[in-house]
N, C-alpha and C positions, 0 to 999 in steps of 0.2 A: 358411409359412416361406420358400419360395423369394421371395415378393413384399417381407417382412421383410428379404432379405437383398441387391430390389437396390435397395430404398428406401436401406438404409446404404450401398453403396457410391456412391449419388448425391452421396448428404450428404456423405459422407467426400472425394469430388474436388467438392464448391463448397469445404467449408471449406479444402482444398489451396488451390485456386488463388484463395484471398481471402489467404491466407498469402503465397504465392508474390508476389500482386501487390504485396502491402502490402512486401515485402521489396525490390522492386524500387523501391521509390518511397524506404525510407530509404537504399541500401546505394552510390549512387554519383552520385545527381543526377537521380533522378525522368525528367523529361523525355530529359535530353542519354544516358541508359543507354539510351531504348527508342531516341534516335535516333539512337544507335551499333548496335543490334541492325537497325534500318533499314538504315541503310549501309553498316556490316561493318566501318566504318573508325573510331577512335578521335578526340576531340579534340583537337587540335594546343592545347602549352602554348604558353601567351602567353608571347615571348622577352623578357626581361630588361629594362626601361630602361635607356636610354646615362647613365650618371652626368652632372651638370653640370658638373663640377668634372674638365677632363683632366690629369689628373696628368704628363702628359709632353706637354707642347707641340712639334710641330715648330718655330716659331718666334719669337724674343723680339724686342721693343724696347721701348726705355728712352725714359724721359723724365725731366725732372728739374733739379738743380743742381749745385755743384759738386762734390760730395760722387760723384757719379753720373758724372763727368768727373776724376775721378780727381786732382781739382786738390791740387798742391805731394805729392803721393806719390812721383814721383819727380824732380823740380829745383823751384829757388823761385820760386812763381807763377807758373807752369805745368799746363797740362791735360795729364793723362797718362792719356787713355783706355784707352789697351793694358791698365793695372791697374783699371779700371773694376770693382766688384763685380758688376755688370752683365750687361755685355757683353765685357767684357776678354779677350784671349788672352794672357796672359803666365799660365806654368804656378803660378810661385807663389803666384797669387791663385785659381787653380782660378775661377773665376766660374760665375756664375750659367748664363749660353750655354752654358761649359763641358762643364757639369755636367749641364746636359738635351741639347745637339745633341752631344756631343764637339765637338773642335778644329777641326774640321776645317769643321763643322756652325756654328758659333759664328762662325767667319768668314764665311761663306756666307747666316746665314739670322739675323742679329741687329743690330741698328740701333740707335745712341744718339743720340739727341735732346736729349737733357738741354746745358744752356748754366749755366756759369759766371755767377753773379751771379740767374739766373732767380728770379721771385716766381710767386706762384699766380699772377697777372694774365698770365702768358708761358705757362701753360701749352697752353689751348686752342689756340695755333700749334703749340706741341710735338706735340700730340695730333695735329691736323692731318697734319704731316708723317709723323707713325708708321703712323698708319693707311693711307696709300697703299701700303704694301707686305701691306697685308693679315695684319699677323703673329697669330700664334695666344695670345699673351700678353703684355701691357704692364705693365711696372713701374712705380710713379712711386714717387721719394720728391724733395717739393716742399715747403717750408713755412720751413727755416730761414733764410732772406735775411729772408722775410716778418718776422722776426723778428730780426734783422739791420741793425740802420738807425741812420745816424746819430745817433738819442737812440731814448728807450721812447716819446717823443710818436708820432715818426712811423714807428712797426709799424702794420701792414699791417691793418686793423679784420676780425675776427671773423665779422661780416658778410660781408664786402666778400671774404674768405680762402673762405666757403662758397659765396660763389656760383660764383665761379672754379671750384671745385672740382664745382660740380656740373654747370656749365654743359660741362666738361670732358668730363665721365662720361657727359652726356647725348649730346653729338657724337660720342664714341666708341660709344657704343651705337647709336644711329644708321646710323653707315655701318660696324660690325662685330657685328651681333647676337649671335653666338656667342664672340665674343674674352674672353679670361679677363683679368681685372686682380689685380695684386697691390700694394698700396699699404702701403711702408714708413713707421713712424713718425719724427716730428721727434727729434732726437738731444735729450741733456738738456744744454743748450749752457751749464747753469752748471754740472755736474760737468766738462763740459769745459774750464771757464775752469778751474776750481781744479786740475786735471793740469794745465794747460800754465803756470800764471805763476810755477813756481820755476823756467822755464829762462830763463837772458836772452835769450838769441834770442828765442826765442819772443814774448815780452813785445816785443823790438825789430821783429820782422814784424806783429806785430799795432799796431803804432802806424803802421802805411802803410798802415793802414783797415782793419783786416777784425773783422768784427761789431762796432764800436761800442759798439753799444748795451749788450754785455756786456763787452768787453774793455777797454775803454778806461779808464785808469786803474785797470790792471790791481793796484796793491799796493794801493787805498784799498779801507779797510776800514769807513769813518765811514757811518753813517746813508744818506744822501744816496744815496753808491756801492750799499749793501746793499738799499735798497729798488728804485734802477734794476734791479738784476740781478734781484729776486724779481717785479719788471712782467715781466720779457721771460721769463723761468722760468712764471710764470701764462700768459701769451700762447703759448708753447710747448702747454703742456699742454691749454689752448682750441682750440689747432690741431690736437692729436691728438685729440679729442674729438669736430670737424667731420669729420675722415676715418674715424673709425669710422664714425660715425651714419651718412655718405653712404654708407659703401664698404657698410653693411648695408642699402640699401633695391635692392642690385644682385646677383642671386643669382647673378651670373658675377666678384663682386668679393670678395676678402681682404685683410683687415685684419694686418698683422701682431702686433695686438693688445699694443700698443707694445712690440717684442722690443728696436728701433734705442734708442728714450726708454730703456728700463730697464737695456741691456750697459753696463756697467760698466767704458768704453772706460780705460786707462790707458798710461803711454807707451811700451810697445810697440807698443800700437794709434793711437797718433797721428803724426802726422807729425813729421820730424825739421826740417823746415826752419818750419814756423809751429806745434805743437803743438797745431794745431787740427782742421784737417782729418785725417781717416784714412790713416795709413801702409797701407802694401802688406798688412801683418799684418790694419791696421783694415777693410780693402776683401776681406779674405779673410774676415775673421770674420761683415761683413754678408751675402757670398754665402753663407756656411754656414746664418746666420739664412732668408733666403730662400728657398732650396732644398727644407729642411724642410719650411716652411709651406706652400709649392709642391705638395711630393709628398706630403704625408699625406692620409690617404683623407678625414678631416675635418678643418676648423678648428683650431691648434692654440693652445691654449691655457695 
């Protein structure tokens, strides 16, 4: 009996501790349990990845065209960077600086590059210059001069518009690996004609050149007129189609995923002195567009 009973308690601590082991092996990582019982000390969690996308940049600069330079917002045919969507300090337009550095910050740590008349082909200077300050976010919105021209022959070829653009993209990445881009889309420059040609100003400033290719002959409504304007409308929206595609092969770049092409600008939002360019209200509405896309945790869409 006695040899009976310590035969069982043998048996009875193997099968324990085949229990015990087997329990150690599902109940928290096998390996890394016994070699916390080793060390007495637990695994340190692995801390968080830094997001790609900084939602609050210390510092901006712009690149661009008139639109970007605040041009006839406030007197006729004139840059009026101070309303810039941008970079601007004037309170009314709240801007883009504004609104990520405050005031104070905006004048301090943001730079506008953008020129008046500029095409994608002006751009990589632009870049050029922005990038010497090192800034932590660049805006560009570039494409509508390209589109802009004398007649529909000579806009800017589709081609010739992506390479600029990415030749751009590739310089800037280059000499700012981690710099974020945000790339606005080309306006829809024939909703824009059809608000500005019931004003006669307007119609009168734009016969002193400005977009041609769309404006000109601003009351004709024959054949001829309607398919000029639906070339430069197609080449528009070919142009926003090169800035997506590019802006997605850069996992530090945003697309506004044409927020500029589809506002529904009307004349509040346009300029009082040529009905084309963005008034103070239109330069407030883009920095509000911007902003958003800016600081939301993903993509908006």
């Amino acid at each position: 009996m006695r040899m009976r009973r310590r035969r069982s308690r043998a048996a009875l601590a193997l099968v324990t501790a085949a229990v015990l082991g087997a329990a150690g092996c599902d109940s928290g990582g096998g390996a890394s349990s016994a070699a916390h019982s080793r060390s007495g000390t637990a695994a340190k969690a692995k801390p968080s990845p830094t997001p790609v996308w900084d939602r609050s940049p210390s510092s901006v600069a712009a690149v661009g065209d008139s639109i970007t330079r605040g041009f006839d917002a406030c007197t006729v045919l004139s840059d009026c960077p101070e309303v810039s969507w941008a970079t601007g300090t004037e309170s009314s337009v709240d801007s883009l600086a504004v609104r990520l550095l405050g005031r104070t910050g905006a004048a301090e740590r943001s730079w506008n590059y953008a020129e008046t008349g500029a095409r994608m082909a002006d751009l990589p200077a632009q870049i050029t210059q922005a990038v010497a300050h090192g800034p932590q976010l660049v805006t560009v919105m570039m494409g509508a001069n390209d589109a802009c021209r004398a007649s529909a022959s000579a806009m800017t070829s589709v081609a010739d518009f992506r390479t600029g653009f990415e030749t751009s993209l590739k310089s800037l990445r280059r000499a700012l690996p981690k710099t974020q881009v945000y790339v606005a889309s080309v306006p829809n420059l024939k909703r824009l004609w059809s608000q500005g040609r019931t004003n006669p100003l307007g119609r009168a400033v734009w016969q002193l050149g400005i977009c041609p290719s769309m404006l000109a002959d601003a009351d004709a409504l024959d054949s001829a007129a309607t398919e000029r304007r639906d070339a430069v409308q197609d080449r528009v929206e070919a142009y926003n189609k090169v800035l997506e595609q590019v802006c997605a092969t850069d996992v530090r770049c945003r697309f506004d995923d044409n927020a500029v092409y589809d506002y529904r600008f009307d004349t509040d939002q346009l300029s009082h002195w040529d009905w084309f360019h963005p008034s103070k209200d239109g330069q407030a509405k883009l920095a509000a567009m911007a902003y958003r896309r800016i600081t939301a945790p993903e993509p908006v869409t």
